[in-house]
VEXLOMI-670976 format. One record per atom (N, C-alpha, C): residue in three letters; y, z, x. Coordinates in steps of 0.1 Angstrom, whole numbers, plus 2048, in hexadecimal, padded with zeros to 3 digits. Each point is the difference from the previous one (the first is absolute). Example, Ala and Ser with C-alpha at 12.3 -4.5 7.8 and 13.67 -1.06 7.14 Angstrom:
REM residues 2
ALA7C784E884 ALA80C8007F7 ALA80C800809 SER80B7F97FC SER80B800809 SER80B8087F8 
//
This chain:
REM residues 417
UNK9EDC72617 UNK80B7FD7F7 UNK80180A7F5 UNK7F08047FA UNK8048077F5 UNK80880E807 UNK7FD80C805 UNK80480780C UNK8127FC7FD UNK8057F8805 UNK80A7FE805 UNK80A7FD7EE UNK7F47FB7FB UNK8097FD7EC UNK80380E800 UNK7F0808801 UNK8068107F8 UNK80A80A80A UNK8037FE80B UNK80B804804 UNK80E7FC7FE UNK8017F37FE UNK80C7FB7FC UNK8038057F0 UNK7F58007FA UNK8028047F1 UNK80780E7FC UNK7F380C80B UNK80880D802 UNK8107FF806 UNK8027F8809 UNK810801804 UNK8097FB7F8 UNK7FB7F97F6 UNK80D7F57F7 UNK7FF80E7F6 UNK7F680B7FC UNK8028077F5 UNK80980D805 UNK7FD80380E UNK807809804 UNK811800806 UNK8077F37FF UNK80B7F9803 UNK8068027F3 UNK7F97FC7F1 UNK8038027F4 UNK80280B7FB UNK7F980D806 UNK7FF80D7FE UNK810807806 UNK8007FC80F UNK80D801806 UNK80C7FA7FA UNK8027F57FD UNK8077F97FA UNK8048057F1 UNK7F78067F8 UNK8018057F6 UNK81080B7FB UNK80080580F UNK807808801 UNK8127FC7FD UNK7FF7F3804 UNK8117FF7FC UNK7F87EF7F9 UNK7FC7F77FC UNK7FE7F67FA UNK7FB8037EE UNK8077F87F9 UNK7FA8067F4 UNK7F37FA7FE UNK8037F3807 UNK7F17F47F7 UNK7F8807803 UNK802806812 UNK7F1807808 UNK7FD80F7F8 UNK80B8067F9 UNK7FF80F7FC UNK7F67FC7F4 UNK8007F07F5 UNK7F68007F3 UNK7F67FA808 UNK7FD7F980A UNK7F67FD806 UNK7F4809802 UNK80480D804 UNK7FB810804 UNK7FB8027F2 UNK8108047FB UNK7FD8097F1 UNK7F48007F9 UNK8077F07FE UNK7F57F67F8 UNK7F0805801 UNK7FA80280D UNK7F67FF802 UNK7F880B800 UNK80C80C803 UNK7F880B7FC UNK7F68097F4 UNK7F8802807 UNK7F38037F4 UNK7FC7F17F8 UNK7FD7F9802 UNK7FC7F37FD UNK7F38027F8 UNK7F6804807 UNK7F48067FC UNK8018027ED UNK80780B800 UNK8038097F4 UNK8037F67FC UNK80C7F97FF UNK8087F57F7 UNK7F67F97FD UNK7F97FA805 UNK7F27F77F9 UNK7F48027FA UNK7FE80E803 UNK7F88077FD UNK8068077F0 UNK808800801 UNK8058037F5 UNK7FF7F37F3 UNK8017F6801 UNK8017F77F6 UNK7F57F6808 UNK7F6804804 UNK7F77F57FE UNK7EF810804 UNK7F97FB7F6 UNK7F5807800 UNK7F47FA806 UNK7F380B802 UNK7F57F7809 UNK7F77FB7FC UNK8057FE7F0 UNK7F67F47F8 UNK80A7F67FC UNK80C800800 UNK8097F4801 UNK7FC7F5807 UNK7FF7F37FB UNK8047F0808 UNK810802801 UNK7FB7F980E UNK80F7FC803 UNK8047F0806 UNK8087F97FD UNK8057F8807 UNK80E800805 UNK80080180D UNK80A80380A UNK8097F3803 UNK80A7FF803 UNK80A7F8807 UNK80B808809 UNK7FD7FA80B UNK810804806 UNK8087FA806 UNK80C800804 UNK80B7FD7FD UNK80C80180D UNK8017F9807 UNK80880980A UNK80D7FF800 UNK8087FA7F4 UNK8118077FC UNK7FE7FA7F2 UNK80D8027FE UNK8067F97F1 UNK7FA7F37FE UNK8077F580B UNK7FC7F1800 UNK7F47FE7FA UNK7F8808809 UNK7EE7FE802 UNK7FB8047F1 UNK8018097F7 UNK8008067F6 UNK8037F37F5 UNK80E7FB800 UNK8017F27F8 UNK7F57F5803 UNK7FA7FD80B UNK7F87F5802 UNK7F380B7F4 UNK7FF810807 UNK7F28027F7 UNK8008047F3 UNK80E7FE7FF UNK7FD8057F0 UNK7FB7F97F6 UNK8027EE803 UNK7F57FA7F3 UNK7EE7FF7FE UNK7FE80C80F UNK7F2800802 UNK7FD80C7F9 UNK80A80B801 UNK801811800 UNK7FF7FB7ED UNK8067FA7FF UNK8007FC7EA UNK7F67FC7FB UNK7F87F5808 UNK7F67FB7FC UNK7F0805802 UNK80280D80A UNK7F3805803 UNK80580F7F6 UNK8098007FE UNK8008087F0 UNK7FB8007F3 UNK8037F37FC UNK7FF7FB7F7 UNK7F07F9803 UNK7FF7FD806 UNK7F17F9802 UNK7F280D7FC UNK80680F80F UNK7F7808803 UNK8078077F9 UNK7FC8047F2 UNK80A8117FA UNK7FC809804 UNK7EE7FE801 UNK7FB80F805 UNK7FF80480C UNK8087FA80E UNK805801809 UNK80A806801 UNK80480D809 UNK80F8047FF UNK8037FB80E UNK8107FE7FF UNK8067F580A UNK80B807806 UNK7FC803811 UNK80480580B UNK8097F4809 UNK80B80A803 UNK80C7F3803 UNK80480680F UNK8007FD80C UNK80680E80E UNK8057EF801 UNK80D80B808 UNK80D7FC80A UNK7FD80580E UNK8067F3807 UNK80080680B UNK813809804 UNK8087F77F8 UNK811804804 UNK8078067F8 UNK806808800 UNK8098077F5 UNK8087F57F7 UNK8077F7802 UNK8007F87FC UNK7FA7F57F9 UNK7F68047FA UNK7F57FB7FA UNK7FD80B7F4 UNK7F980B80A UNK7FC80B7F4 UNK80A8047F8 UNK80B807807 UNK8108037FB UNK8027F97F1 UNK7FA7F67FE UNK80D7FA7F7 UNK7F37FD7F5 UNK7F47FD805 UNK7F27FD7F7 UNK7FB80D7FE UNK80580E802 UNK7F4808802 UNK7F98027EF UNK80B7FC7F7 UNK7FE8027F2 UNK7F97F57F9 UNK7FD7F8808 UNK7FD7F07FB UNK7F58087F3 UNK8007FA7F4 UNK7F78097F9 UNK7F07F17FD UNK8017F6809 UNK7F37FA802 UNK7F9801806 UNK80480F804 UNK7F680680D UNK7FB80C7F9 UNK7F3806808 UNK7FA80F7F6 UNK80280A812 UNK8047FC80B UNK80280580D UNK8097F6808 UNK80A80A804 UNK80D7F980C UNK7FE80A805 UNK7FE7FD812 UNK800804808 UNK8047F880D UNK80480D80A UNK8027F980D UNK7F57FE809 UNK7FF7F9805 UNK7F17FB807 UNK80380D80D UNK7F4805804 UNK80180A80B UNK7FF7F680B UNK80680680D UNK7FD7F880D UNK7F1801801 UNK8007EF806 UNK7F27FC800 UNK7FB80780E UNK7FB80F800 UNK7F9803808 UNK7F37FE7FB UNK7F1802809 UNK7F37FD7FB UNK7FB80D7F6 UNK80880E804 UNK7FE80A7F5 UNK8057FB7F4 UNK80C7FF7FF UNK8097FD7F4 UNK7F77F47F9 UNK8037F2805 UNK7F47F27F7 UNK7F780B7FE UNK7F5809801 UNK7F28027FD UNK8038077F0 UNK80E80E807 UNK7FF80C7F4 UNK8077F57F4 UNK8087F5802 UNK8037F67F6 UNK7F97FC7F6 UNK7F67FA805 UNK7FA7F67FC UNK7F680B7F5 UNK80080C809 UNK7F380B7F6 UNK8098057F5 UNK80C803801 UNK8048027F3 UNK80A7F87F6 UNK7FD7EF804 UNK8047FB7F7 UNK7F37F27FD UNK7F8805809 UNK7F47F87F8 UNK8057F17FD UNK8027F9804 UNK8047F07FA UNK7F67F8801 UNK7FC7FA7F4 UNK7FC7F3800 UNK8047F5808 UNK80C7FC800 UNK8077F5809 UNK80E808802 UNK8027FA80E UNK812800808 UNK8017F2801 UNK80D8017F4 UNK8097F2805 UNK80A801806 UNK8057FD80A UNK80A7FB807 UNK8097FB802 UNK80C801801 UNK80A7F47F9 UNK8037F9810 UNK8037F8802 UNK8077F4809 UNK7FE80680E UNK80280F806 UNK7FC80280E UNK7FD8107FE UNK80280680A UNK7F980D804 UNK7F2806803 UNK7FB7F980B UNK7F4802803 UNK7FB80E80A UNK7FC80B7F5 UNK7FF80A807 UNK7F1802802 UNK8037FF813 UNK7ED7FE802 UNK7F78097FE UNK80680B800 UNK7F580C800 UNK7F98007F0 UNK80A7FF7F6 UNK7FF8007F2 UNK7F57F47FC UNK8037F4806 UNK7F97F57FD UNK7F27FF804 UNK7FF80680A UNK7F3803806 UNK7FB80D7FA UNK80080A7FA UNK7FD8077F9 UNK7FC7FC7EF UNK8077F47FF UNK7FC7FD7F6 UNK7F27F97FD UNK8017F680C UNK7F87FA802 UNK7F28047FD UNK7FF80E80B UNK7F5802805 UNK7FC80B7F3 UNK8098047F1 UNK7F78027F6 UNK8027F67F6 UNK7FB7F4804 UNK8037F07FE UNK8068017EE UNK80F806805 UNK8098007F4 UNK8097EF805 UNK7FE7F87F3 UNK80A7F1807 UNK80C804801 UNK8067FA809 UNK80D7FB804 UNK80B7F07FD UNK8078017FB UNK8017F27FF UNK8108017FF UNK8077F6809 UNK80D7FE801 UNK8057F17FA UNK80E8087F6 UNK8037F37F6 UNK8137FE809 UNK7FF7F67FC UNK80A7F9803 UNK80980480D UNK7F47FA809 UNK7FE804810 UNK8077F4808 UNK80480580B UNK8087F5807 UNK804803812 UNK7F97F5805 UNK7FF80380B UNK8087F880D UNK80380580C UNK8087FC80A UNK7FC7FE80C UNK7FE7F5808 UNK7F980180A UNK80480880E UNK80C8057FC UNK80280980D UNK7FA80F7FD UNK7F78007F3 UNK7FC811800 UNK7F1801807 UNK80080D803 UNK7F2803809 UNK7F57F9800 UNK7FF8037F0 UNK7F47F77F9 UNK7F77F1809 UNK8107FA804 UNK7FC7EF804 UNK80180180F UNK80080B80A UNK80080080F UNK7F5801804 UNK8007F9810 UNK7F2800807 UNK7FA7F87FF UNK7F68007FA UNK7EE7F87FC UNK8048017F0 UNK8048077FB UNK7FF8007F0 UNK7F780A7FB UNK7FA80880E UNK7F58057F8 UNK805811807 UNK80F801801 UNK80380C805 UNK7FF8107F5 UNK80080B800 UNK7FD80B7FA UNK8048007F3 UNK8117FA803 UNK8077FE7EF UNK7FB7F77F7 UNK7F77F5809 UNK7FF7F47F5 UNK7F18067FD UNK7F980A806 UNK7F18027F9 UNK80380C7F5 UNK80A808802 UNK8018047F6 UNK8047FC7F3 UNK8097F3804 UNK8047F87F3 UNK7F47FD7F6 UNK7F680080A UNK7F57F77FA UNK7F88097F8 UNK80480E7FE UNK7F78077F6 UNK8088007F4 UNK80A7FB7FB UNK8057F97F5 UNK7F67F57F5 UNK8018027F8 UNK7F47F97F7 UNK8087F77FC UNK80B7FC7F9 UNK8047F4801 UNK8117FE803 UNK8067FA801 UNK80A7FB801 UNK8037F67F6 UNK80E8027F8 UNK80B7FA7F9 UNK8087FC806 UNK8067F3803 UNK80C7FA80E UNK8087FB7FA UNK80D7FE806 UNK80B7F77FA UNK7FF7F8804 UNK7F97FB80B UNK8077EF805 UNK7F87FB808 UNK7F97F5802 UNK7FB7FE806 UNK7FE80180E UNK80F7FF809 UNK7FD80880D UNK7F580C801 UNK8018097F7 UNK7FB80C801 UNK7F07FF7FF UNK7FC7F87F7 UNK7F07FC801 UNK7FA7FD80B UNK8097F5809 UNK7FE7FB80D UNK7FF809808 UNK80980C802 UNK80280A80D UNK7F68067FC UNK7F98067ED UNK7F2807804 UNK7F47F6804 UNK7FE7F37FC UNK7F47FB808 UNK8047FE807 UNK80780380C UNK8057FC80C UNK7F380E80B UNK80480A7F9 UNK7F680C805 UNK7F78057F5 UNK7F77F87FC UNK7EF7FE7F7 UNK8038087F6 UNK80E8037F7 UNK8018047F4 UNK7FE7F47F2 UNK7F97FF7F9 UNK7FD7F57F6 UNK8018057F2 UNK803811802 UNK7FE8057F3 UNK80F8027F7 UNK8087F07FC UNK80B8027FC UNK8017F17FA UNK8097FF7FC UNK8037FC7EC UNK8127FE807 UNK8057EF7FA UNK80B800804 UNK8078017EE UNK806808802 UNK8068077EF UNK80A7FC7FE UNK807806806 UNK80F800801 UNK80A8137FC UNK80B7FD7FB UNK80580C800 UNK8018097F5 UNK7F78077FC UNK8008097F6 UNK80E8007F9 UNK80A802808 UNK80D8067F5 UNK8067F27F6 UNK7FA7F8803 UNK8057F07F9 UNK7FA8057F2 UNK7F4807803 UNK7FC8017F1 UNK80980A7F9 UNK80480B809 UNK8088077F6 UNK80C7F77FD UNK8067FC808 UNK80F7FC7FC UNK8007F07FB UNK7F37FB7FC UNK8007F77F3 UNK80380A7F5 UNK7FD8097FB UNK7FF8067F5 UNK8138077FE UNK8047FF80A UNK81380A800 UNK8067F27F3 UNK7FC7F5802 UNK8087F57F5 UNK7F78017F2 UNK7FD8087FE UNK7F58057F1 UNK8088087FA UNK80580C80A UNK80480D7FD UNK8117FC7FC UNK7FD80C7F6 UNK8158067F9 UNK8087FE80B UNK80A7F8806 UNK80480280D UNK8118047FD UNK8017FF7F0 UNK80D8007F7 UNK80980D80A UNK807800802 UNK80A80E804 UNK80F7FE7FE UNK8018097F5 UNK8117FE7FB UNK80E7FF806 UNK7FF80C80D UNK8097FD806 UNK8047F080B UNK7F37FF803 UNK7FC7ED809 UNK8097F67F2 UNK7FA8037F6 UNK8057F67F6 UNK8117FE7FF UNK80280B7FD UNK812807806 UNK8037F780A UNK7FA80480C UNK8077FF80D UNK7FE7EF800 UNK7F67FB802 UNK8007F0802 UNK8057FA7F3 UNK7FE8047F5 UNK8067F67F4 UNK7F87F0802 UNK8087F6800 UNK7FE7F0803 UNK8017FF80D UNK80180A809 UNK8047F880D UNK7F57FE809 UNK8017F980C UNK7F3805809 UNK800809806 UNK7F7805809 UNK7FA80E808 UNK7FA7FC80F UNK80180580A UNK7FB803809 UNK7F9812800 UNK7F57FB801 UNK7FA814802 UNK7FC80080F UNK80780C802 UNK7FB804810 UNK7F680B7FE UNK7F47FB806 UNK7F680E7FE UNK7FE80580D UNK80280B803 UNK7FA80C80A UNK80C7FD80B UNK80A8017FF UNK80C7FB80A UNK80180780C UNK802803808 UNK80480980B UNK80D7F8808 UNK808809806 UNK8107FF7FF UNK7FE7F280C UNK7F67FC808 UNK8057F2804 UNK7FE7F77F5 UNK7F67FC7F9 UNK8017FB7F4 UNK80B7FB7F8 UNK80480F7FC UNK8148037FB UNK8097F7801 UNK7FD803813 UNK80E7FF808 UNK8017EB7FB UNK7F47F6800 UNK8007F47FC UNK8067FD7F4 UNK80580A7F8 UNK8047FC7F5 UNK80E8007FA UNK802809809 UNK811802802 UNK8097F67FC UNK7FF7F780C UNK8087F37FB UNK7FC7F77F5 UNK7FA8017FD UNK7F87F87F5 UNK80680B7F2 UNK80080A7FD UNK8078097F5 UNK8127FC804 UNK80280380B UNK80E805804 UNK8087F27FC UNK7FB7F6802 UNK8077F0806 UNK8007F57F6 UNK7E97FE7FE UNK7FE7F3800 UNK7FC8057F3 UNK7FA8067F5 UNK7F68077F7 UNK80C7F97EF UNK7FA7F37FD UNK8037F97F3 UNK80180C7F8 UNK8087F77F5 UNK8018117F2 UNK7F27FD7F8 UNK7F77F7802 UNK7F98007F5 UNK7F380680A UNK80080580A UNK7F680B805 UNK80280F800 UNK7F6807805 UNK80280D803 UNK7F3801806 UNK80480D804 UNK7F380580B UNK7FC8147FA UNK7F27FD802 UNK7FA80D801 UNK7FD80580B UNK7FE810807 UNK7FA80280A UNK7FC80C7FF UNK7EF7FE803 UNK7FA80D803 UNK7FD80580B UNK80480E805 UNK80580280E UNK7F4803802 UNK7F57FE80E UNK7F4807800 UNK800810804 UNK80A807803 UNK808809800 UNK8078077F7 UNK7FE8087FA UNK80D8057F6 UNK80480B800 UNK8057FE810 UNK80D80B802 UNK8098007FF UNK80B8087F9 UNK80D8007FB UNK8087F7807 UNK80180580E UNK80A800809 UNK7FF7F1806 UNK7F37FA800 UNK8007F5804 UNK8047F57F3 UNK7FF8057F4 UNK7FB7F47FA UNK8158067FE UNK806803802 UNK80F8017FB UNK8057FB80C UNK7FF805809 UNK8037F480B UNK8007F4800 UNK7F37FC7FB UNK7FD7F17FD UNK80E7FA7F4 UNK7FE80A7F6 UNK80B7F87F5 UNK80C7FD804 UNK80880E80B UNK80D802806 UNK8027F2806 UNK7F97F8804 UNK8007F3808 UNK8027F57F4 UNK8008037F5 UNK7FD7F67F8 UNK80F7FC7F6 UNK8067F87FB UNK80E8007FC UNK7FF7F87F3 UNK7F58007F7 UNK7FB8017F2 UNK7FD8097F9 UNK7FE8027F2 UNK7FE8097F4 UNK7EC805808 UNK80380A803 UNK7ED8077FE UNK8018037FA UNK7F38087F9 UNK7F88067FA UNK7F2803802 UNK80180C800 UNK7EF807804 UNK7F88077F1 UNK7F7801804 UNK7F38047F8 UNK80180C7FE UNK80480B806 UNK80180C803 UNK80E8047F8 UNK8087F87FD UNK80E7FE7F5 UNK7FD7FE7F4 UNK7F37F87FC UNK7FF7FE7F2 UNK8058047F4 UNK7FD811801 UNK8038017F6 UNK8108037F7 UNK80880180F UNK8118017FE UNK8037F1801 UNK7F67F37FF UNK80A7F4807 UNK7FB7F77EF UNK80B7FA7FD UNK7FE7F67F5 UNK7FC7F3803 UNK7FD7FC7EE UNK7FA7F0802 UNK80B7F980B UNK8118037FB UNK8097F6804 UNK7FB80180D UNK808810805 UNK7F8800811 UNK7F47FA806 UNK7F67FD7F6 UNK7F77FC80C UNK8037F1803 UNK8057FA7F0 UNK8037F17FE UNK80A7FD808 UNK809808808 UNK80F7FE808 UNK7F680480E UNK7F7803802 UNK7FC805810 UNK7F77F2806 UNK80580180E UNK7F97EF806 UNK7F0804807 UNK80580E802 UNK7F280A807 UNK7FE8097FC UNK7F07FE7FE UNK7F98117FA UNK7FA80680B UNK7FE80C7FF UNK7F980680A UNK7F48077FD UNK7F57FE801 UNK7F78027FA UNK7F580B803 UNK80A809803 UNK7FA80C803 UNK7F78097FA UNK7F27FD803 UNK7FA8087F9 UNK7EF7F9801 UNK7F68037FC UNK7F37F9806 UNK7F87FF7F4 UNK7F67FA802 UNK7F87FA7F0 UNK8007F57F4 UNK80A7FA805 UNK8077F57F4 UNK8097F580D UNK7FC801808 UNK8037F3808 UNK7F97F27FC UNK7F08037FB UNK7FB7F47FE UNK8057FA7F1 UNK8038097F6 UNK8097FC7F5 UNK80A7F77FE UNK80880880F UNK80D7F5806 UNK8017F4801 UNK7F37FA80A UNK8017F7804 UNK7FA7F47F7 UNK7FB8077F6 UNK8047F27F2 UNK80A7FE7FD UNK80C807804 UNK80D7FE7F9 UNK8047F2812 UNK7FB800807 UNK8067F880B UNK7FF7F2803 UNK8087FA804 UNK8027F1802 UNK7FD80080D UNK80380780B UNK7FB80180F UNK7FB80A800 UNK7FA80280A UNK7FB80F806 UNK807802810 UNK800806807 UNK7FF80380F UNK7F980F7FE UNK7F7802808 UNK7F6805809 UNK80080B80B UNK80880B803 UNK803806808 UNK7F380480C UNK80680580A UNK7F5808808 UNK7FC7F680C UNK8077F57FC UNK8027F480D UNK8027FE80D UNK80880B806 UNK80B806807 UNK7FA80B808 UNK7F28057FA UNK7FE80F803 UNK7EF800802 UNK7FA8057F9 UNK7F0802804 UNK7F87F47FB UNK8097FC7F7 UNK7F87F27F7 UNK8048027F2 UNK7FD7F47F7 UNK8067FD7F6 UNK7FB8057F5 UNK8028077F3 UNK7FB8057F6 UNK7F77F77F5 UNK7FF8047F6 UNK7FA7F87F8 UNK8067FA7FB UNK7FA7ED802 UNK8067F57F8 UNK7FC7FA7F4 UNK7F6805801 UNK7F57FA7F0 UNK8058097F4 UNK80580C803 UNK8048027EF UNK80F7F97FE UNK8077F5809 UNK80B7FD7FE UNK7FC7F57FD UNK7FA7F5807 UNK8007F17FA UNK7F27FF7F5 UNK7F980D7FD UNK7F87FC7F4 UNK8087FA7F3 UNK80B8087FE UNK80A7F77F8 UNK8057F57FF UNK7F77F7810 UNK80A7EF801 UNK80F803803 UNK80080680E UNK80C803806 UNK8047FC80D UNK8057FB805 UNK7FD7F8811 UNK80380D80D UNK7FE807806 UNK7FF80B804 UNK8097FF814 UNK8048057FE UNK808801810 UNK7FD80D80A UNK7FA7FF80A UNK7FE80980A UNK808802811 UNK7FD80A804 UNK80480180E UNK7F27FC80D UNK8037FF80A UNK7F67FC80A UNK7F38037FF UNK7FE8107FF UNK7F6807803 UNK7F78017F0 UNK7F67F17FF UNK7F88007F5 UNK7EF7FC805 UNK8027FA80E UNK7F67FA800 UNK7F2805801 UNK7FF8107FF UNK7F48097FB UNK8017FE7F3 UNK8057FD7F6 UNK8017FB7F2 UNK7FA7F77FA UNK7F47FF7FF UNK7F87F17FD UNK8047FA7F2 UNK8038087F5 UNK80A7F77F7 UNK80C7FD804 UNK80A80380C UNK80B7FE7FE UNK7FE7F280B UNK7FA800806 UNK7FC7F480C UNK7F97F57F7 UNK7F98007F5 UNK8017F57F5 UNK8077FE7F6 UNK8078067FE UNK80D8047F6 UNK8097F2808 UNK80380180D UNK80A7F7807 UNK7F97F2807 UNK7F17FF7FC UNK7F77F7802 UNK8027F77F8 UNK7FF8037ED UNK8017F97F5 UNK8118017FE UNK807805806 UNK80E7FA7FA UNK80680A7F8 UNK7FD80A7FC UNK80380F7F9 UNK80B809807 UNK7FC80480D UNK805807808 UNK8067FF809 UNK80A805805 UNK8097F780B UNK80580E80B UNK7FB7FF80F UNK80880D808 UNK80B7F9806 UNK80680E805 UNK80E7FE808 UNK80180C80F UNK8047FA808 UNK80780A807 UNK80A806805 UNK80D7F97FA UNK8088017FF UNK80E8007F6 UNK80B805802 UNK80A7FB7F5 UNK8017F1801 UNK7FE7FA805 UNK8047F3803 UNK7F47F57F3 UNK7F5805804 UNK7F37FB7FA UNK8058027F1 UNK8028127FE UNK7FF8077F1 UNK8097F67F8 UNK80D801809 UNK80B7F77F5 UNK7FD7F07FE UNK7F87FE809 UNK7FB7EE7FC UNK7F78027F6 UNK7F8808802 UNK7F57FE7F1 UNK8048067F8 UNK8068087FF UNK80080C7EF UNK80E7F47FC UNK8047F8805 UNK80D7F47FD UNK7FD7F87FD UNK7F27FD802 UNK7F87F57FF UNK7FB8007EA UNK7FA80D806 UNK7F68057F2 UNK80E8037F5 UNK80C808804 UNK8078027F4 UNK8057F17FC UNK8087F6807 UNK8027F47FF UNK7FA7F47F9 UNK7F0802806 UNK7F97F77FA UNK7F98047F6 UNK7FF7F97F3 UNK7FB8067F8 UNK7ED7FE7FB UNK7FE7F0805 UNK7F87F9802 UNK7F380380B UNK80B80680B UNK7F880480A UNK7FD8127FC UNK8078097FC UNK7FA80C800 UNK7F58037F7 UNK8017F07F1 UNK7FC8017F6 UNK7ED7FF802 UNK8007F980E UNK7F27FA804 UNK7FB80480A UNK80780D809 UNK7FC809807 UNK7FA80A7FC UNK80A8057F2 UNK7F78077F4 UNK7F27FB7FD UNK8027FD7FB UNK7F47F67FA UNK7F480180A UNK8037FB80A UNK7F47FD80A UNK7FA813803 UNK80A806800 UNK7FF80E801 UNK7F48067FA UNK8098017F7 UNK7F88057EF UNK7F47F7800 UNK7FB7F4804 UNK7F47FD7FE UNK7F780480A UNK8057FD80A UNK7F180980B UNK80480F7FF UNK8098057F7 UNK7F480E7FA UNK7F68007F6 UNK8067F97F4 UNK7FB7FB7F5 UNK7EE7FA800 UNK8027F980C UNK7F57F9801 UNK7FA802808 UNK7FD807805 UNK7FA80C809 UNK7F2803802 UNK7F4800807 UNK7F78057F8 UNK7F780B7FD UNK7FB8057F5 UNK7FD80F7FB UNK7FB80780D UNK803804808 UNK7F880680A UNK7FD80F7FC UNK8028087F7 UNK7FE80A7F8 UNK7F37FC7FB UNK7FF7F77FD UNK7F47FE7EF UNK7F17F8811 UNK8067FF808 UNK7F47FD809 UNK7F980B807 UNK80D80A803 UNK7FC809805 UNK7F180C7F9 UNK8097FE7F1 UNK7FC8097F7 UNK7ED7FA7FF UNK8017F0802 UNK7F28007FD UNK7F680180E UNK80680180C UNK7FB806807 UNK7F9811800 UNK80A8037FA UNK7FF80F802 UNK7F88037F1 UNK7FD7F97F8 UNK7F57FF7F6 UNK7EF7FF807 UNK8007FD80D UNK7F4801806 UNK7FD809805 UNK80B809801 UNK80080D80B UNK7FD80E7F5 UNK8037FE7F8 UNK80480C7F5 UNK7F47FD7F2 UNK7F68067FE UNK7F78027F8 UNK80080B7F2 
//
């Protein structure tokens, strides 16, 4: 099996190489990685401590960032090494300045893990929720640097749990030092194959996004646009998404609402299309500074073109919906109902372990169809009683959540001297 990993691994890098050629993600995937060595070698020295995390996109990065703060602030005289595995991760973090190294992780060949590991020297690799690269893990091992995976979550259709339980994937799992889990299933499927070395936590990013209702969430133009009325915020929309809302703007949509939408997309051409369909006052983000108070206060829709201040938004909201339903799976719901907001989704959540208890306790509600959408989002604008305690229920299983940050951290107090 190992044999057959490092062939597959050489082929998935050389597909990306080819690919590179007309794909952009695949063209920073390459880029990215070029001279890697130097890049780390450059900002980390060979009497430097290091403690490492990585990261395999954007998502994964939010679960690790309340660990990536706290092993800052805990370890100062540690410098703190952050790798990506997807352009879409590093791309947008590569500046994150709670890091002293961003980098792209090299393909996990057994050369590559070895010349790694020698020039960035780590004390510990934390791991955010998946990415198990065997060659690297086992190199780690064997210069018994710990390993430990936080806010981990498992499936019983992955390799891990086939056979006897005691197949190639699941022994490599087992050179992991501990495990951080969301949910109880996941504890079970590791002692299912003689893993014991895990802690049921829960989800790192709860700890960050208790803290988004602390923060200035104040933004002038939101104040403009909604005034006294209510809000629906759409976060990370993609045009099926949209297309559910039509009649609901065009038809049914009371005067004392309005809606926001942030496209997960923000290309011109689609997101004007989108409005061309629409037979209300817009207003976009990207207009600001030619459009007035009255304008925003006469527009039924904003368009919220632009990235970074979405979770701001969604304190201004009375509903949420959830995009990404429709497509690969659903985006992030926890920075929307940390505010006590009842949250609406499309089918494809059930790899989502907060969004599958989100609709457990009464918070969160899917659909998959127009049919579905217009019965609940009629339900929640109508009722006031009921949206008011779907909120509620929301906002409290973030709220009350528990610190899986501050457990982790005292784990990792045993590891680090």
């Amino acid at each position: 099996m190992q044999v057959i990993y490092n062939i597959s691994i050489k082929a998935y890098g050389l597909a990306l190489k080819l690919a590179s050629g007309f794909n952009d993600k695949a063209k920073l995937w390459v880029k990215g990685r070029k001279d890697w060595e130097q890049k780390i070698a450059s900002k980390i020295s060979k009497t430097d401590k290091v403690l490492w995390v990585h990261c395999s996109s954007l998502g994964e990065f939010e679960q690790g960032r309340p660990v990536i703060e706290s092993l800052k602030e805990k370890y100062p005289h540690h410098k703190i090494a952050v790798s990506f595995f997807s352009p879409s991760g590093y791309e947008i973090r590569k500046n994150y300045p709670g890091a002293d190294v961003i980098f792209y992780l090299p393909l996990d060949t057994k050369e590559n893990a070895e010349k790694l590991i020698k020039v960035l020297h780590p004390d510990l690799l934390v791991l955010v929720k998946y990415e198990y690269w065997f060659n690297l893990i086992t190199a780690l091992n064997q210069k018994n640097i710990p390993t430990i995976v936080v806010s981990a979550i498992f499936r019983d259709s992955q390799n891990f749990f086939k056979k006897d339980g005691r197949n190639w994937f699941a022994q490599k799992l087992n050179l992991i030092n501990h495990f951080f889990i969301q949910n109880q299933k996941s504890k079970v499927l590791l002692d299912s194959i003689g893993i014991s070395q895990s802690t049921l936590a829960g989800d790192t990013r709860f700890d960050r996004v208790k803290q988004l209702v602390h923060q200035n969430n104040q933004l002038d133009f939101m104040d403009h646009f909604k005034g006294d009325l209510k809000l629906i915020v759409v976060g990370s929309s993609w045009p099926k998404d949209e297309e559910l809302f039509l009649s609901l703007i065009n038809q049914k949509l009371k005067d004392d609402w309005k809606i926001v939408f942030a496209p997960h997309n923000l290309h011109d051409k689609e997101i004007e299309s989108f409005i061309a369909k629409l037979n209300v006052n817009v207003a976009k983000f990207s207009d600001l500074d030619s459009t007035s108070s009255e304008d925003l206060k006469q527009a039924k829709v904003f368009i919220l073109n632009t990235i970074g201040i979405l979770s701001k938004v969604y304190a201004y909201a009375d509903i949420t919906y959830i995009g990404g339903g429709f497509g690969a799976g659903i985006h992030n719901t926890l920075e929307a109902v940390t505010y006590g907001n009842p949250v609406v989704f499309g089918p494809k959540y059930k790899k989502f372990q907060e969004a599958v208890d989100l609709m457990e306790v009464g918070g969160g509600f899917t659909i998959t169809n127009q049919q579905e959408f217009d019965l609940i989002m009629d339900q929640l604008i109508s009722d006031d009683n009921f949206r008011k305690k779907a909120g509620q229920v929301a906002g409290d299983f973030v709220q009350k959540s528990p610190n899986a940050t501050a457990m982790i951290m005292e784990y990792i107090s045993t590891l680090i001297k």
